[in-house]
N, C-alpha and C positions, 0 to 999 in steps of 0.2 A: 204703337201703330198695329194695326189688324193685321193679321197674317197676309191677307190679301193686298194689302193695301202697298206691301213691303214686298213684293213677288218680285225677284230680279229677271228683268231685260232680256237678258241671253244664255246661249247656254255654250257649254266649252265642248270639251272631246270625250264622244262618247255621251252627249246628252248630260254631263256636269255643270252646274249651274255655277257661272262667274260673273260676280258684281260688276254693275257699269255704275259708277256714283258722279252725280252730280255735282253735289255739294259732300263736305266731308260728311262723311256718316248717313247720307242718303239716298235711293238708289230710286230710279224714277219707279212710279206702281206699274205692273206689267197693263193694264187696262189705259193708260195712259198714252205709253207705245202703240199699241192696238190701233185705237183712238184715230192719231195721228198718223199711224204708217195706212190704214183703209182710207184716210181721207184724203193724202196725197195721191196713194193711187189711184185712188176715181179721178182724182185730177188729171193725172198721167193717161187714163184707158179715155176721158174726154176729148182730151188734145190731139191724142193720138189718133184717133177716130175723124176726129176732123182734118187733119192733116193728109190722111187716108183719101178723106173723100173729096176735097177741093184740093190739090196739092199745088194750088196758086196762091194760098192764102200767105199773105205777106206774115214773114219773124214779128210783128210788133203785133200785129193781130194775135198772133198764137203767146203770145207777151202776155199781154190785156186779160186773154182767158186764162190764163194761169193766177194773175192776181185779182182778177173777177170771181173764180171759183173761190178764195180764201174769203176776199171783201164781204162775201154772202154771209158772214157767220161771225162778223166782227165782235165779240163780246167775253164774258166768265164763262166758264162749263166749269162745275163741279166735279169730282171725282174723289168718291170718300167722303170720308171726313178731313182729310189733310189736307190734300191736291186740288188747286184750282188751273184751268191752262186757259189763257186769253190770247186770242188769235186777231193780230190787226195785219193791213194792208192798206199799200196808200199809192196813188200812182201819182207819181212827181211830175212827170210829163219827160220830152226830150229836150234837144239842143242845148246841153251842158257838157260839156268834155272836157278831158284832162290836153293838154295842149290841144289839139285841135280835130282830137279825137276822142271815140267814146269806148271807153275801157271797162264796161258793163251793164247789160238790160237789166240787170234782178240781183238786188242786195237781200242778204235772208241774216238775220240778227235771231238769237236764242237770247233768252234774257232769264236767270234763276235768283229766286228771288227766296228771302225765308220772313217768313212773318210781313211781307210786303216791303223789307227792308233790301235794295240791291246788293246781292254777293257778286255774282260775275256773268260775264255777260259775251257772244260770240259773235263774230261776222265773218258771210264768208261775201264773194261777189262773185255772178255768173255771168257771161256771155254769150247769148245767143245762136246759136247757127244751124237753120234746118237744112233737112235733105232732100238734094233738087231732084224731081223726077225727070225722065226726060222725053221729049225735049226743050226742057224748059231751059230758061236763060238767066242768069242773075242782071241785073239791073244796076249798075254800079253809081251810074247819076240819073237826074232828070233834067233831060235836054230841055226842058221847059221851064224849069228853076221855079216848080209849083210848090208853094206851101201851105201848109194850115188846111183849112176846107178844099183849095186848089187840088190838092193831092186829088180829088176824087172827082174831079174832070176829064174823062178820058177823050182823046183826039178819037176820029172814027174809025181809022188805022189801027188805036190802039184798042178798040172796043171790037173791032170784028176779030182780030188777033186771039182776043180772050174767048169769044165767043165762037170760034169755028171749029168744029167737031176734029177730033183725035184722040188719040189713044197714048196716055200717061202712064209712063213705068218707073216704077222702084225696083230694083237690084240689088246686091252687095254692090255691087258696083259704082254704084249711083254716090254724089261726090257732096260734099258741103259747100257749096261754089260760092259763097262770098265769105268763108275762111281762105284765107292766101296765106302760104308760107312766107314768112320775112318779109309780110307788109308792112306800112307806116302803123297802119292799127295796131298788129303783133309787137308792133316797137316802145309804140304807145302802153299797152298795158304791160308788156314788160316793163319798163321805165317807173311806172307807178306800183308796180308788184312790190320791185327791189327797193325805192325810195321806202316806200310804207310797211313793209315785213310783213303784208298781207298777200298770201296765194291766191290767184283767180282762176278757176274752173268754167268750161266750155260745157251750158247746158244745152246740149245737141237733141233737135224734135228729128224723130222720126215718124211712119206710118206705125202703124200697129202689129205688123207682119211683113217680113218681107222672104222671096218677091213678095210683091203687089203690082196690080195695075187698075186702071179705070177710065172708062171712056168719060168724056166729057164735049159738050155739057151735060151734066148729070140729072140723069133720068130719073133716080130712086136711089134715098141713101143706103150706103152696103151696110149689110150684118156683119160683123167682126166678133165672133163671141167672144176671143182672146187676146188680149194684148201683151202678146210676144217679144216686141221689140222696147217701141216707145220712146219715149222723154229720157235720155240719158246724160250723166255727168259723168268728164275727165277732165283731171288737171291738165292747164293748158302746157305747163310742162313737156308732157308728155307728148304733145304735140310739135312745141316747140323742136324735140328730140327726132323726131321723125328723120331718117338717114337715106341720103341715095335723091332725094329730093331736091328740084329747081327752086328757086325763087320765084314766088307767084303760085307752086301748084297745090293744090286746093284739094283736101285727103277724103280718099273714098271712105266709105261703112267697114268695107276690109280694113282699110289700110287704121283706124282707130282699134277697130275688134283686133287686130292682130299686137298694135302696139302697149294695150290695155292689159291683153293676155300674158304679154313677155314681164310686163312690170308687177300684176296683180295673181300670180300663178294659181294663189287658192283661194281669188275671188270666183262664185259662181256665177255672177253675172260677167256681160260680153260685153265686147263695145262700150265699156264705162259701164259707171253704176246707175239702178234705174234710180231716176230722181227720187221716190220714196225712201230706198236704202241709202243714197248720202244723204239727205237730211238725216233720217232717225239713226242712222247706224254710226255715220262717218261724220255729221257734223253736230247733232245734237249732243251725243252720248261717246262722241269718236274725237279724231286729232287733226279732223281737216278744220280749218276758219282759225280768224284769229281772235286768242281769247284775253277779254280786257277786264281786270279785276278792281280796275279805276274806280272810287266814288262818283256817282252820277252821269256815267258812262264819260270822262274827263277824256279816253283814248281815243274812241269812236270818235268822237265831237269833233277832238281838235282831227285827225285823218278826215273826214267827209266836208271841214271847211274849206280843207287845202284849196279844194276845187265848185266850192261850191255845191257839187253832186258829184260824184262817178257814176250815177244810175239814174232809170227813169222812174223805176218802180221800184216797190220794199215792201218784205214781207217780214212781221217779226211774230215768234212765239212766247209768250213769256210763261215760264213755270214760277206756282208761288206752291211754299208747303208753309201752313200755317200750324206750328206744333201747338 
């Protein structure tokens, strides 16, 4: 293999270069990485932008654009002479749950392949939850029991609501309000965590910066040349963990950046990792998700029938190296 083509991933202490291997004896080509961790995060500076600037915009909206941005590019890219990486995405739809609850938006599957032949294969699951500004309100039913196209009938009430001028703020402060400590949901993916020996991670939208604020309705979308905060992932673990806490209360920005920091000391990211670095760092090449060495993905299959689905949507990358 070309000297390039065999560049290892990372590097250790002091700028020392150590192997991340995928498959025995193969270590992804650094242009691969690249590749991947730029295209995540235009996803991540996307979202986050938007989230910024409508900060109404419903989790399954900000869902949809997450696996809209992959959908756009479904196909082979070449890399080398070795390396081929195929990017699919597929939106399942909703109203599938694990008892009677839904225990993740976004299934992300790694899949490494040699010669087209499957060696082993990863899944991790995420669950949703953005950050409210305020004064905004989570929404926990619809007193109207609207569905399908229904959803997007607003009463007049609910239309001059959205439509009347104010002033939206993001803080540390600012809370994940439809995360609740030791809800039936929390219960729920616990339950199915432990049954399946599969960890589920809380992919948490943010703005792009924060503070932030913006009046609304919006006049002109903002400039944001950086995205500072963003799209971030923590093990729900770590959530779970949260001390000193009610039942029901719903954890601010601080309250994850601080429990993040106590667990991950010499990670440089805050408040969870940004969704780019746990894909490439922590799940593709890393020890988060769970890894199934099954012929014809045999492990995956039989977990994702248990329920029919656990998610709505699915993202998978597959690496092939063809020697």
């Amino acid at each position: 293999m070309p000297e390039q083509e065999n560049a290892l991933i990372t590097t250790g202490p002091a700028g020392v270069p150590s192997p991340v291997y995928v498959l025995p004896g193969l270590s992804l080509p650094v242009q691969v990485v690249e590749f991947l961790t730029s295209l995540i995060a235009d996803c991540n500076r996307r979202i986050s932008l938007q989230l910024a600037t409508f900060p109404n915009a419903h989790e399954e909206a900000l869902d949809l654009a997450f696996i809209a941005h992959f959908a756009s590019m479904q196909g082979a890219i070449k890399f080398g002479s070795h390396w081929t990486v195929r990017i699919d995405a597929h939106y399942i739809g909703g109203g599938r749950h694990y008892r009677n609850w839904e225990v993740a938006d976004l299934g992300i599957m790694a899949i490494f392949r040699r010669g087209g032949k499957i060696e082993k294969s990863k899944l991790t699951f995420l669950e949703s939850k953005k950050l409210y500004a305020s004064p905004l309100k989570v929404q926990e039913y619809d007193p109207f029991h609207r569905q399908g196209m229904g959803r997007l009938l607003l009463t007049e009430d609910e239309h001059a609501e959205i439509v009347k001028p104010k002033l939206l703020k993001y803080t540390e402060s600012s809370r994940y309000k439809a995360m609740q400590l030791g809800s039936q949901q929390q219960e729920a993916m616990h339950s199915f965590s432990k049954r399946f020996g599969i960890g589920i991670h809380y992919l948490l939208y943010n703005p792009s910066v924060l503070p932030w604020q913006i009046q609304t309705p919006v006049e002109q979308a903002p400039s944001i040349p950086e995205n500072k905060v963003g799209m971030r992932v923590i093990p729900k673990g770590l959530v779970d963990g949260l001390t000193g806490k009610e039942k029901g209360y719903s954890p601010s920005y601080t309250d994850i950046s601080k429990t993040f920091a106590k667990q991950f000391k010499e990670s440089s990211d805050t408040a969870g990792w940004r969704i780019e670095s746990f894909i490439c760092d922590h799940f593709v090449t890393g020890n988060e998700g769970l890894v199934d060495e099954s012929p014809d993905f045999r492990t995956m299959i039989g977990l994702l029938s248990q329920k029919t689905s656990p998610i709505s949507s699915a993202l998978s990358i597959t690496f092939d190296y063809e020697a």
